[in-house]
GUZA-157552 format. One record per residue (C-alpha): x, y, z; residue number from 1. Coordinates in nm, 3 decimals. Layout:
N
(vogu (X Y Z) NUM)
...
//
This chain:
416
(vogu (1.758 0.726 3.661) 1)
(vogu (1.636 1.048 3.465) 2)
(vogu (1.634 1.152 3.138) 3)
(vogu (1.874 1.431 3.093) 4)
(vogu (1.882 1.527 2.739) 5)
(vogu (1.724 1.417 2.386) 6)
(vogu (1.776 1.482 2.038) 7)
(vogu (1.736 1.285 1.672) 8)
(vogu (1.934 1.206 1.364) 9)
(vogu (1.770 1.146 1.049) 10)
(vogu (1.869 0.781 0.921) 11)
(vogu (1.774 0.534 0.633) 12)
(vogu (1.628 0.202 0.674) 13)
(vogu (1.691 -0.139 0.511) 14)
(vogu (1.513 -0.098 0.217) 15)
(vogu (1.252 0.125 0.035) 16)
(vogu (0.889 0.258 0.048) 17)
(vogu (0.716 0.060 -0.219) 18)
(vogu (0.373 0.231 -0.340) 19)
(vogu (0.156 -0.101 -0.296) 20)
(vogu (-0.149 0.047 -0.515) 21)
(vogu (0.062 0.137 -0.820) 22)
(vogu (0.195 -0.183 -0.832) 23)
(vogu (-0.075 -0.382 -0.818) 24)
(vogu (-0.184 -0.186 -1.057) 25)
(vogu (0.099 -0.359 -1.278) 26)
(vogu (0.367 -0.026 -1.304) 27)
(vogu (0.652 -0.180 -1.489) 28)
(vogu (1.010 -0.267 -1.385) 29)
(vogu (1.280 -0.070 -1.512) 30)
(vogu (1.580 -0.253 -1.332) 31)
(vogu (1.539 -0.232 -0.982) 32)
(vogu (1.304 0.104 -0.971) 33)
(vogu (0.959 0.106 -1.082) 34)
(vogu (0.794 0.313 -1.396) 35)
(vogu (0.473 0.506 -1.422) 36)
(vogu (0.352 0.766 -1.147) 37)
(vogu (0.274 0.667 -0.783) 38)
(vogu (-0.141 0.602 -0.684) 39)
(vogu (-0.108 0.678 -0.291) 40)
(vogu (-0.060 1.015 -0.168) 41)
(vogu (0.265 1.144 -0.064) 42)
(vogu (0.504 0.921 -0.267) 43)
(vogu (0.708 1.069 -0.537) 44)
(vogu (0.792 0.766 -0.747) 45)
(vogu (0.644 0.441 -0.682) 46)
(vogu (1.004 0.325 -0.498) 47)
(vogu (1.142 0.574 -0.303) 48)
(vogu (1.442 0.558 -0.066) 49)
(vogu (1.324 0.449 0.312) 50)
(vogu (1.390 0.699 0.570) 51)
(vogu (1.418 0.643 0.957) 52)
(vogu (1.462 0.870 1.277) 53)
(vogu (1.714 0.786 1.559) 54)
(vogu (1.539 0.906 1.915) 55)
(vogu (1.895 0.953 2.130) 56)
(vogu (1.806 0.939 2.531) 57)
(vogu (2.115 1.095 2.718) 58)
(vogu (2.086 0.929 3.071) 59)
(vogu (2.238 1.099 3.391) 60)
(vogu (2.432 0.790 3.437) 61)
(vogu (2.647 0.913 3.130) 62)
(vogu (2.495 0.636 2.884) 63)
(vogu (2.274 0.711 2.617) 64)
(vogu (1.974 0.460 2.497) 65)
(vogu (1.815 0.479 2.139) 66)
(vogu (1.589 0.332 1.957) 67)
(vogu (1.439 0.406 1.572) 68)
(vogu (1.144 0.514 1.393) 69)
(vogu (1.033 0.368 1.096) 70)
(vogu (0.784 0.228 0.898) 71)
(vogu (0.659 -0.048 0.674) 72)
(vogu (0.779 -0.095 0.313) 73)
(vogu (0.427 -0.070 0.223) 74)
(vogu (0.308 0.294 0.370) 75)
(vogu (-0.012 0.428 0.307) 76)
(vogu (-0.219 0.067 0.215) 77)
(vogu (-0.440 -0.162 0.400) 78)
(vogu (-0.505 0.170 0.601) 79)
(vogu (-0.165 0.223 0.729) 80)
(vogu (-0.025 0.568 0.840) 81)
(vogu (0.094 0.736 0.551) 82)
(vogu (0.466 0.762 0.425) 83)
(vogu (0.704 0.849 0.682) 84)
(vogu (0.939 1.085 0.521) 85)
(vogu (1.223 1.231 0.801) 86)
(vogu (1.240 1.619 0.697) 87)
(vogu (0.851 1.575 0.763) 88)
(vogu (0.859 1.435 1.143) 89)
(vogu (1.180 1.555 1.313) 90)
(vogu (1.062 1.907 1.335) 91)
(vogu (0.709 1.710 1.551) 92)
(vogu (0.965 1.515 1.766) 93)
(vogu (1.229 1.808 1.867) 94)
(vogu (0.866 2.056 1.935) 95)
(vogu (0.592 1.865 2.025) 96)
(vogu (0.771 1.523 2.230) 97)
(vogu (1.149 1.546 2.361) 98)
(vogu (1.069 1.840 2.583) 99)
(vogu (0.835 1.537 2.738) 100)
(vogu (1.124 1.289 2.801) 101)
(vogu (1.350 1.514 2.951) 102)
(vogu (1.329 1.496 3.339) 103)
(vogu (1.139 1.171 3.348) 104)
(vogu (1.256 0.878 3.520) 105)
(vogu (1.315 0.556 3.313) 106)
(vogu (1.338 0.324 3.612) 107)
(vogu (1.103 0.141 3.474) 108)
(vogu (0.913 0.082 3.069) 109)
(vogu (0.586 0.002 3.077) 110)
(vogu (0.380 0.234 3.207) 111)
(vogu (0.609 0.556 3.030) 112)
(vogu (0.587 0.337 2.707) 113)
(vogu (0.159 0.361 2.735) 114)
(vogu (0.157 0.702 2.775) 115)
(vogu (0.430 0.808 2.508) 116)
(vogu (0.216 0.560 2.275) 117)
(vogu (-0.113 0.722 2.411) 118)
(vogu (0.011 1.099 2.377) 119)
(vogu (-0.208 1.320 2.107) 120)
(vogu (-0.077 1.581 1.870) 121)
(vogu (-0.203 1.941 2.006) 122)
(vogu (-0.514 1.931 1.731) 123)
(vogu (-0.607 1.558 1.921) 124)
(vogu (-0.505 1.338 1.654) 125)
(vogu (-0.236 1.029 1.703) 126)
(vogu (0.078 1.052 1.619) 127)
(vogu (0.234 0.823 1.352) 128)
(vogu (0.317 0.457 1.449) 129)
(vogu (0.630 0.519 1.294) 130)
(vogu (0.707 0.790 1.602) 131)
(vogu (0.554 0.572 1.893) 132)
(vogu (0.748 0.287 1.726) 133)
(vogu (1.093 0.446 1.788) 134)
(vogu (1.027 0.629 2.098) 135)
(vogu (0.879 0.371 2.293) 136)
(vogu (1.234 0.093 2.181) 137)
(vogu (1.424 0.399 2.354) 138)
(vogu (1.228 0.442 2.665) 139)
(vogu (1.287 -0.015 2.674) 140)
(vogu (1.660 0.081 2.626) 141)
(vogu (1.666 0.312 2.900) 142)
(vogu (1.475 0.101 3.138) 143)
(vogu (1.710 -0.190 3.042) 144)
(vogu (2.067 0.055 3.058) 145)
(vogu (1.890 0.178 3.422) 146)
(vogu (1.834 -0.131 3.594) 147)
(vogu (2.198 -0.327 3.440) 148)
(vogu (2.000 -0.594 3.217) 149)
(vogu (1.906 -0.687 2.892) 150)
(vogu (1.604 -0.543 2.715) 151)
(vogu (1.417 -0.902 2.742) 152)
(vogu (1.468 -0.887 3.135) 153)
(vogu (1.281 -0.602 3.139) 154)
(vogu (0.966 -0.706 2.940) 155)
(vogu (0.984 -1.063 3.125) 156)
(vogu (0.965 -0.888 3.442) 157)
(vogu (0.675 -0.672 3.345) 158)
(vogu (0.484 -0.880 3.140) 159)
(vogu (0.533 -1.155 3.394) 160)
(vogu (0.656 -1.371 3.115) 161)
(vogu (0.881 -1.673 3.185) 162)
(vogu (1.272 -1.626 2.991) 163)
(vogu (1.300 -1.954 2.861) 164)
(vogu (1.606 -1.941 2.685) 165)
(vogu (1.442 -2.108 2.330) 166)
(vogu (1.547 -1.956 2.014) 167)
(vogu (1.263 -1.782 1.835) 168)
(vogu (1.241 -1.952 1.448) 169)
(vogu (1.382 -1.684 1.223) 170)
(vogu (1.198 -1.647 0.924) 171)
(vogu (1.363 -1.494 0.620) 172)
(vogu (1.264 -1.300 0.333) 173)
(vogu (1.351 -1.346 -0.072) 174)
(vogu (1.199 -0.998 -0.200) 175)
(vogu (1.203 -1.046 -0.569) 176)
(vogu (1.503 -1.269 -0.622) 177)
(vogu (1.287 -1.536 -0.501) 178)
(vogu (1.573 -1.813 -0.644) 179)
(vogu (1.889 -1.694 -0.539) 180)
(vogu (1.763 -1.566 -0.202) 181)
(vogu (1.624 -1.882 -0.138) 182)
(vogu (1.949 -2.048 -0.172) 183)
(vogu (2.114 -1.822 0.051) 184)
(vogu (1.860 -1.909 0.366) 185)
(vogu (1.879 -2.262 0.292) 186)
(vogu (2.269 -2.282 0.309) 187)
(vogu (2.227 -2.027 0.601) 188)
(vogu (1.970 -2.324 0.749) 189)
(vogu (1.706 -2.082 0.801) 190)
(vogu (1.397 -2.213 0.988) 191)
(vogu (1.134 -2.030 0.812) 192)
(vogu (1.140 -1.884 0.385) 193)
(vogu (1.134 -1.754 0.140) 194)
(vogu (0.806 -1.518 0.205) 195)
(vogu (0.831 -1.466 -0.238) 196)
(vogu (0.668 -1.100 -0.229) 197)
(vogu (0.386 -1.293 -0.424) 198)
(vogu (0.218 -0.958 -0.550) 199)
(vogu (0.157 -0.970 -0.886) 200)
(vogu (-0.046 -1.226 -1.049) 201)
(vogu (0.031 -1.220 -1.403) 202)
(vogu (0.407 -1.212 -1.315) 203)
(vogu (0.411 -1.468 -0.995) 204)
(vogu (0.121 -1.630 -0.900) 205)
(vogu (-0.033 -1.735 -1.229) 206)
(vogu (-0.386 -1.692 -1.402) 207)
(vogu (-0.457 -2.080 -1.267) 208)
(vogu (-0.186 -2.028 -0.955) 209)
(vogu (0.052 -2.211 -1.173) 210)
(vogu (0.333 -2.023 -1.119) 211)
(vogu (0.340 -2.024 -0.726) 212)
(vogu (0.261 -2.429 -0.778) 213)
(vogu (0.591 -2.461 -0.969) 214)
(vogu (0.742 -2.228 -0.708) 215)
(vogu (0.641 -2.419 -0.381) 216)
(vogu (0.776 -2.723 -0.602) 217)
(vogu (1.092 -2.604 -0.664) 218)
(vogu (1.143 -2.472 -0.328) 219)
(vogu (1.061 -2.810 -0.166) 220)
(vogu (1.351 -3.012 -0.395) 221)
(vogu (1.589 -2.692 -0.327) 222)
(vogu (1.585 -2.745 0.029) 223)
(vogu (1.621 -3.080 0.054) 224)
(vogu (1.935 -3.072 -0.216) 225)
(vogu (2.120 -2.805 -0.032) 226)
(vogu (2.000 -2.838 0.319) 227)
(vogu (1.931 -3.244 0.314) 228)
(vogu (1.721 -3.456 0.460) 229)
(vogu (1.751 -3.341 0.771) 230)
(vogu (1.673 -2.963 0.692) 231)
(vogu (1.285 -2.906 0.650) 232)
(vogu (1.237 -2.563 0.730) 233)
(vogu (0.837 -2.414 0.729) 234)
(vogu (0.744 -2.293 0.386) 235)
(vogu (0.581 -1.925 0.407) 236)
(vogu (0.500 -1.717 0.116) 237)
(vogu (0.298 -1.383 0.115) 238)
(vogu (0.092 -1.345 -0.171) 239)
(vogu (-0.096 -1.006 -0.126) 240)
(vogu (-0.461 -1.130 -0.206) 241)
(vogu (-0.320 -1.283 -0.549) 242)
(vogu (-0.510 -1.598 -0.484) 243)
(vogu (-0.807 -1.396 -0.434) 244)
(vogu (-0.755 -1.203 -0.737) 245)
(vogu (-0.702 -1.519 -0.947) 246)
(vogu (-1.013 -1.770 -0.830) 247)
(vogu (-1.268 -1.482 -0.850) 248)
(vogu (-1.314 -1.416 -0.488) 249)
(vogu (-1.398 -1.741 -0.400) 250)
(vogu (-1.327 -1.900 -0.091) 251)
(vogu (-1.439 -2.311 -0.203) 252)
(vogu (-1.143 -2.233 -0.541) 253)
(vogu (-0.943 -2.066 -0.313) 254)
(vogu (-0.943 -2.399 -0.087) 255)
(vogu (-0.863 -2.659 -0.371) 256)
(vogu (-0.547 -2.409 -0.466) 257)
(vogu (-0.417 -2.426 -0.101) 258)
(vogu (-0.479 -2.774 -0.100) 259)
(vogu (-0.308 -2.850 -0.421) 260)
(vogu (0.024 -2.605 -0.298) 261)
(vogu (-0.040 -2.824 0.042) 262)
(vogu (0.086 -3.165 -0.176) 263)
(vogu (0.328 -2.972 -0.362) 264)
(vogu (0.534 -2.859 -0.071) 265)
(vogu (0.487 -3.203 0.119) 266)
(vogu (0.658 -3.316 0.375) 267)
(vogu (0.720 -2.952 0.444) 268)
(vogu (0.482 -2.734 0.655) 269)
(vogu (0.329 -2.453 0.420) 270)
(vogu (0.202 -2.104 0.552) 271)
(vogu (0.048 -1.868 0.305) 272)
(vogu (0.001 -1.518 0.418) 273)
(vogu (-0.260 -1.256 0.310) 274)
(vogu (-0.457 -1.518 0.051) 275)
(vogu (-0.742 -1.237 -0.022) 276)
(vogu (-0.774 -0.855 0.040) 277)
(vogu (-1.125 -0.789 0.047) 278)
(vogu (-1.051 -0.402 0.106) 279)
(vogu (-1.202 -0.343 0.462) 280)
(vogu (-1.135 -0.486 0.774) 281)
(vogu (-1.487 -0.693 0.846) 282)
(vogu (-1.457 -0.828 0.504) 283)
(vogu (-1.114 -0.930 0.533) 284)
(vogu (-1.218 -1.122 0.922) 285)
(vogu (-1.519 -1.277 0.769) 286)
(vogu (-1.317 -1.427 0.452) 287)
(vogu (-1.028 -1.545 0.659) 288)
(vogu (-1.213 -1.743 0.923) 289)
(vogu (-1.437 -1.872 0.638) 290)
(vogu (-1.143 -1.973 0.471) 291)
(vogu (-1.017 -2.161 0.799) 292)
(vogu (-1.314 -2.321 0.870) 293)
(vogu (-1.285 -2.455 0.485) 294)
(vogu (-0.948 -2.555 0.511) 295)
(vogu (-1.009 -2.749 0.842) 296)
(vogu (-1.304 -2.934 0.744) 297)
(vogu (-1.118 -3.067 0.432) 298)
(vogu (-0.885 -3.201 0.639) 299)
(vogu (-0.601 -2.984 0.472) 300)
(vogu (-0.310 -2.840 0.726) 301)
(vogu (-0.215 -2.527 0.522) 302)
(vogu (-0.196 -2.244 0.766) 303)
(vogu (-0.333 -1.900 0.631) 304)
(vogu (-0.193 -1.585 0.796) 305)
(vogu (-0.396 -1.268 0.890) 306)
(vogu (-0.132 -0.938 0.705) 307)
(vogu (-0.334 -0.710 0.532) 308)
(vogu (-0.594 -0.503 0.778) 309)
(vogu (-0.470 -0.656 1.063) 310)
(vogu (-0.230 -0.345 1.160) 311)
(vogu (-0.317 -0.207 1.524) 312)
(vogu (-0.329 -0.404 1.819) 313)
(vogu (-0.695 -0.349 1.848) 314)
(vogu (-0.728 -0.490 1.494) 315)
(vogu (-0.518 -0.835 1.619) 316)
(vogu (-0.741 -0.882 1.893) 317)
(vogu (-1.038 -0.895 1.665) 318)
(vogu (-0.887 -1.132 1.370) 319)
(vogu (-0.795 -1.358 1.712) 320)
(vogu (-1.127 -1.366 1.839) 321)
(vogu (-1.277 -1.440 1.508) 322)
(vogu (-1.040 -1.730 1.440) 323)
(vogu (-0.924 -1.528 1.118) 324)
(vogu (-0.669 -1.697 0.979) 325)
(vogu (-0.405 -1.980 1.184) 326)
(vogu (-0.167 -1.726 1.254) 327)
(vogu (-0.161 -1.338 1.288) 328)
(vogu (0.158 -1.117 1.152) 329)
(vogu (0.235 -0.834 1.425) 330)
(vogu (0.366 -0.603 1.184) 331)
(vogu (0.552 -0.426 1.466) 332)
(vogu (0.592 -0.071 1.333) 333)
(vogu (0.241 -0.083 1.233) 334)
(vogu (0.152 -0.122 1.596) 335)
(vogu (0.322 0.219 1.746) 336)
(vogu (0.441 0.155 2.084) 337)
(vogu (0.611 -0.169 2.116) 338)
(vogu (0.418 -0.235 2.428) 339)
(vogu (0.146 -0.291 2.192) 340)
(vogu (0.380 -0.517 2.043) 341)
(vogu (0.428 -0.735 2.318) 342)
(vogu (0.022 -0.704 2.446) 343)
(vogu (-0.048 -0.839 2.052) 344)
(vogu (0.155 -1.180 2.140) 345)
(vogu (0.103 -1.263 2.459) 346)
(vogu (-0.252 -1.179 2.318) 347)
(vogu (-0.248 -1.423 2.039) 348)
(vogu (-0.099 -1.711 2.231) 349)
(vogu (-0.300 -1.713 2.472) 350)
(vogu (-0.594 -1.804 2.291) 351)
(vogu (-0.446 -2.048 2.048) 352)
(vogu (-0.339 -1.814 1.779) 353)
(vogu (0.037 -1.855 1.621) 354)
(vogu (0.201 -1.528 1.725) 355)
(vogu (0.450 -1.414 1.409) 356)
(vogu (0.683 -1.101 1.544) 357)
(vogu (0.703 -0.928 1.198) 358)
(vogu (0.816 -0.553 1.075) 359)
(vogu (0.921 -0.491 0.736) 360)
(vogu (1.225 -0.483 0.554) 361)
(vogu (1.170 -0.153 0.560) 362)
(vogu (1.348 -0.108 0.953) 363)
(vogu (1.619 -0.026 1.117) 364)
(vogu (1.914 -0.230 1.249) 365)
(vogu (1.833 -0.125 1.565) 366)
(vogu (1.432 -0.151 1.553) 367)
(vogu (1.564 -0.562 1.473) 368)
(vogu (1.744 -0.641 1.733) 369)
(vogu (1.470 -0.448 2.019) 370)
(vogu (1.210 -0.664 1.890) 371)
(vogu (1.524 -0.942 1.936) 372)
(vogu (1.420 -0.901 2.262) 373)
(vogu (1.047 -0.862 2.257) 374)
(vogu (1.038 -1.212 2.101) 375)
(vogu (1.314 -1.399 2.356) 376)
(vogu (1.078 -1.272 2.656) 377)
(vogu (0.724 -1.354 2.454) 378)
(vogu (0.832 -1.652 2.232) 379)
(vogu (0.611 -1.596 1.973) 380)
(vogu (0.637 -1.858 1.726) 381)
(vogu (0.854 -1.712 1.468) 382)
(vogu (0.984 -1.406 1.415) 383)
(vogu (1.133 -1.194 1.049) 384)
(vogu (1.492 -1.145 0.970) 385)
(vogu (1.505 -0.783 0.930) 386)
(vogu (1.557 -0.504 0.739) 387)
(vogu (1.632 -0.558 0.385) 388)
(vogu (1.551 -0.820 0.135) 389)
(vogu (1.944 -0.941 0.120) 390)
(vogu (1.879 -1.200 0.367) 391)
(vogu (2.251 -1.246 0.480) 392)
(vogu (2.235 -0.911 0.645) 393)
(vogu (1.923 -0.932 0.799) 394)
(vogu (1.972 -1.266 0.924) 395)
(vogu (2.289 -1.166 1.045) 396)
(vogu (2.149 -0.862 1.263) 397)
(vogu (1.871 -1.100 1.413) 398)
(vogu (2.005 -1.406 1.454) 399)
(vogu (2.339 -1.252 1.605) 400)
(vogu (2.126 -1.011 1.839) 401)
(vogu (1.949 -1.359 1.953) 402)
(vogu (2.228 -1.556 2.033) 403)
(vogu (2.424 -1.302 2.200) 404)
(vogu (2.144 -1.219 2.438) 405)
(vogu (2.126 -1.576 2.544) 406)
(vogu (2.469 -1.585 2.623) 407)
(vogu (2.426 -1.327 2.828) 408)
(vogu (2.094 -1.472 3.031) 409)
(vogu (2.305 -1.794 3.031) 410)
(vogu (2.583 -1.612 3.198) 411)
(vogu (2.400 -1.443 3.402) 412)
(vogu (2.208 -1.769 3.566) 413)
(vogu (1.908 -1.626 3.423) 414)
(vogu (1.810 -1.915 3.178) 415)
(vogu (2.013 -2.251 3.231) 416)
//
């Protein structure tokens, strides 16, 4: 089946572009915006609306597959691709990449996915994740619409993955109304929360870590009052080097804080994402595995997850093969292609690495329930409720997307 026609629609994501530097910096609230100017280049307040691209493949068959750029919340830190703003890329796609798509056959993803991901911009430079991101979900759309199967048939069958028919472990986000939002995935049974957007220290974490402490603490007895005993969900909270930032640097302080958030969260499982940023990425590999190393030879079970600097797949391969962290976030727009995507997992797992299918809350509805499929052919071992910071809606979109698509494989005689 061929390609027969392509355009785009500008769109808007699930949440916003958040100027990472200007915050940390400590710009003030004012209600739900931020004050003060931005710090990274190309953002014109330090929260600004997030903006997406729909990439529309019109098949000769009559059906039309789509899929969406975007990118992360965070654009333009931890050396990202800048902000993706959509008056600033459609005019790229509709010159420089839809004349490319039209007339190729989709009978097959992986191979057109690698070179859309691999194509250069007419001065040789890449072109943004946020672009490779979208048009790479279409081209698995169009594979999927050409051969009469779901999305996760088609990477099984290419990846030579086995469908299992497991659910994935949804993990769900907070954003800043860390209470609330954490009562909503408990009653909602989530099996992964609150992530906290820990970025601040004076604000969240605490000079001493104190206020995370009382956090994990409260979190603990909140789950087991309105989810009971048998609810015990993993704890995971991203805290954007704050620990770092509050014990000086050091890896032996940063160890006794783990372990003290470690009895504090007890009998729950606790994950802590992005402990330190140490600004580069061979800093941030050699503090991470360090930091394992500690952990493990104290005896203490808190899992520390490789975020910040881990963004390409190139950049996953290396935290894996350094042992940096327990677990590596595949930050999926940060990736381009989503074949990169699905290389990063099967990547990770293979040698021992916990595999987390992330994004941002910065997507699409769309971009969600694609990597929906992505994670019910990988299996990675838990994967983010997205967009937004609501929860209800982004749990909705993912965990909807999942079940439905087993259904379907059930139906089908696929999975049993």
């Amino acid at each position: 089946m061929k390609i027969t026609g392509a355009v785009v629609s500008p769109g808007l994501t699930g949440f916003y572009f958040d100027d990472q530097k200007a915050i940390k910096m400590g710009r003030e609230h004012d209600g739900f915006a931020y004050l003060g100017e931005p710090a990274t280049p190309g953002f014109s307040m330090v929260r600004q609306r997030g903006e997406s691209i729909s990439v529309l493949l019109l098949l000769e068959s009559g059906l039309v597959a789509y899929g969406d750029c975007a990118a992360v919340q965070y654009s333009g830190a931890g050396g990202r691709d800048p902000l993706f703003l959509a008056s600033d890329f459609i005019p790229v796609l509709e010159k420089e990449i839809l004349p490319q798509l039209i007339g190729r056959d989709v009978n097959g993803f992986r191979a057109l996915a690698e070179e859309f991901d691999q194509l250069t911009r007419p001065d040789g430079s890449r072109y943004h994740t946020a672009i490779r991101y979208g048009i790479t979900q279409a081209l698995l759309d169009a594979a999927a619409k050409a051969a009469q199967c779901t999305m996760a048939e088609i990477v099984a069958r290419e990846y030579n993955c086995s469908l299992v028919g497991n659910r994935v472990p949804i993990f769900c986000q907070t954003g800043d109304e860390r209470y609330t939002n954490a009562d909503k995935i408990i009653i909602k049974r989530a099996d992964v929360l609150p992530h906290g957007l820990i970025n601040n220290v004076e604000e969240k974490l605490g000079r001493k870590g104190e206020k995370l402490l009382d956090y994990v603490t409260w979190l603990k007895e909140r789950a087991l009052k309105l989810g009971g005993e048998d609810y015990t969900p993993i704890l995971h909270i991203d805290v954007y080097g704050t620990i770092g930032q509050a014990f000086d640097e050091n890896t032996h302080r940063m160890a006794d804080y783990l372990a003290q958030l470690e009895l504090a969260a007890a009998p729950l499982k606790l994950r802590i994402e992005g402990p330190m940023d140490r600004g580069n990425k061979p800093a941030q590999i050699e503090a991470l595995a360090e930091l394992r190393q500690l952990l493990e030879k104290r005896g203490t079970n808190v899992e520390i997850v490789a975020d910040e600097w881990c963004n390409t797949l190139e950049d996953i391969r290396e935290f894996v093969d350094a042992k940096a962290g327990h677990m590596v976030q595949i930050k999926t727009p940060d990736l381009g292609g989503i074949n990169n995507t699905i290389e990063a997992i099967l990547y990770a797992k293979e040698r021992g690495i916990g595999a987390y299918l992330g994004g941002t809350c910065n997507e699409t509805d769309r971009s969600a329930q694609v990597c929906v499929h992505i994670g019910i052919a990988t299996q990675p071992d838990q994967m983010l409720a997205k967009p937004g910071m609501g929860v209800d809606e982004g749990l909705m979109i993912t965990f909807n997307e999942m079940n439905r698509t087993l259904a379907v494989l059930r139906a089908k005689g696929v999975i049993s």
